[in-house]
C-alpha positions as a LaTeX table, in Angstrom:
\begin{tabular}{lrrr}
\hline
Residue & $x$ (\AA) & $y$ (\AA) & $z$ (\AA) \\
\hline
Unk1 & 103.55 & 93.98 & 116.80 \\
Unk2 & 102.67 & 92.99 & 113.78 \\
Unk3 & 100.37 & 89.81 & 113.33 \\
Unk4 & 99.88 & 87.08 & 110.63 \\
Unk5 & 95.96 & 86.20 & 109.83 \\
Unk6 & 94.18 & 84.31 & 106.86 \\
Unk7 & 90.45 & 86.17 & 106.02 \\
Unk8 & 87.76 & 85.54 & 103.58 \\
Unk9 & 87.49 & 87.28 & 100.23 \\
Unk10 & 84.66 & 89.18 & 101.72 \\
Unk11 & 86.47 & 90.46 & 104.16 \\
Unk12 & 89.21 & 91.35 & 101.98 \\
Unk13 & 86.92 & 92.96 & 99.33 \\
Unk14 & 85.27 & 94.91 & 102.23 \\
Unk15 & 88.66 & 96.58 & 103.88 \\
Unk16 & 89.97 & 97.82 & 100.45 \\
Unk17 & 86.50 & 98.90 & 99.57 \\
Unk18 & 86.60 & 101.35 & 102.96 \\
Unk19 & 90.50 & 102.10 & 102.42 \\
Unk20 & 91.71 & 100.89 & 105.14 \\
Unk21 & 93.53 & 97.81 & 103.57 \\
Unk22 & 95.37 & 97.77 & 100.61 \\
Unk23 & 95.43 & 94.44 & 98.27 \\
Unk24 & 99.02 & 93.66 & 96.61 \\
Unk25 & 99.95 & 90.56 & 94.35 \\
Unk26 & 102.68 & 88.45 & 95.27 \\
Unk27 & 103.82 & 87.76 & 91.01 \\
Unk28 & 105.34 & 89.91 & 88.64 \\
Unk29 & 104.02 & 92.93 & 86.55 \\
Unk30 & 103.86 & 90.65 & 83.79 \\
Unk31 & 101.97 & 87.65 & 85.70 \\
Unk32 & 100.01 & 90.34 & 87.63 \\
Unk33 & 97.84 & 91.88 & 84.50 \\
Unk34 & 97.94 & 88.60 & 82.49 \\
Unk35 & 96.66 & 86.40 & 84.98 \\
Unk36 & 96.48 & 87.39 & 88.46 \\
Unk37 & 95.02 & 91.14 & 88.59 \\
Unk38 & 91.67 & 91.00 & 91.27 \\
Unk39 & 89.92 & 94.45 & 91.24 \\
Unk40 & 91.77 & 96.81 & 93.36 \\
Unk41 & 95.05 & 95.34 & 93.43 \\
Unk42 & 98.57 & 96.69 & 92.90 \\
Unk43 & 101.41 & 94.53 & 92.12 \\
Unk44 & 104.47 & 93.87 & 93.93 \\
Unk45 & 106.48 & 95.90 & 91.95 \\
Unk46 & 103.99 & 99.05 & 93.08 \\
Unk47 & 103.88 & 98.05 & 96.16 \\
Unk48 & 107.32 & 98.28 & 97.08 \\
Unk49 & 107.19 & 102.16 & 95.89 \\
Unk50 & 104.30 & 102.96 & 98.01 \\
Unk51 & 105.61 & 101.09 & 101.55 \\
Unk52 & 107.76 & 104.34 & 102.90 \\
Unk53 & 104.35 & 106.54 & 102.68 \\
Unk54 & 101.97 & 104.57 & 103.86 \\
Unk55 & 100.06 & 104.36 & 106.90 \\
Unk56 & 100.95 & 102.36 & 109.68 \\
Unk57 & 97.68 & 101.42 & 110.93 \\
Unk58 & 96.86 & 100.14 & 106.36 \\
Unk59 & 96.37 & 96.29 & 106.73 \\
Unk60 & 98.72 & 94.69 & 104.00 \\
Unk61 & 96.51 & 91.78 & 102.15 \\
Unk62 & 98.95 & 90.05 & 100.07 \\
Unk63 & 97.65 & 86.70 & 97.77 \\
\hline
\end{tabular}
């Protein structure tokens, strides 16, 4: 079942540190690396290319 959750920054830096979360922006490519890019994030865009291979048990962090 999949869950809903807010978490602090810390926490979020901390799971995409380990790999076990992965970070994705919610705007456009163009938004993304003009104004929204936070270190270790993918956009959208990359995002939705990576979802068939990845790991069930990867916590999504989307902002």
């Amino acid at each position: 079942m999949t869950s809903i959750s807010r978490i602090s920054a810390a926490d979020a830096k901390a799971g995409v540190d380990a790999g076990l979360s992965l970070l994705v922006c919610i705007y456009d490519d163009d938004k993304f690396q003009s104004q929204a890019h936070l270190e270790g994030a993918v956009p959208m865009s990359e995002f939705l290319k990576m979802k068939p291979d990845l790991d069930l048990d990867t916590h999504i962090i989307f902002y």
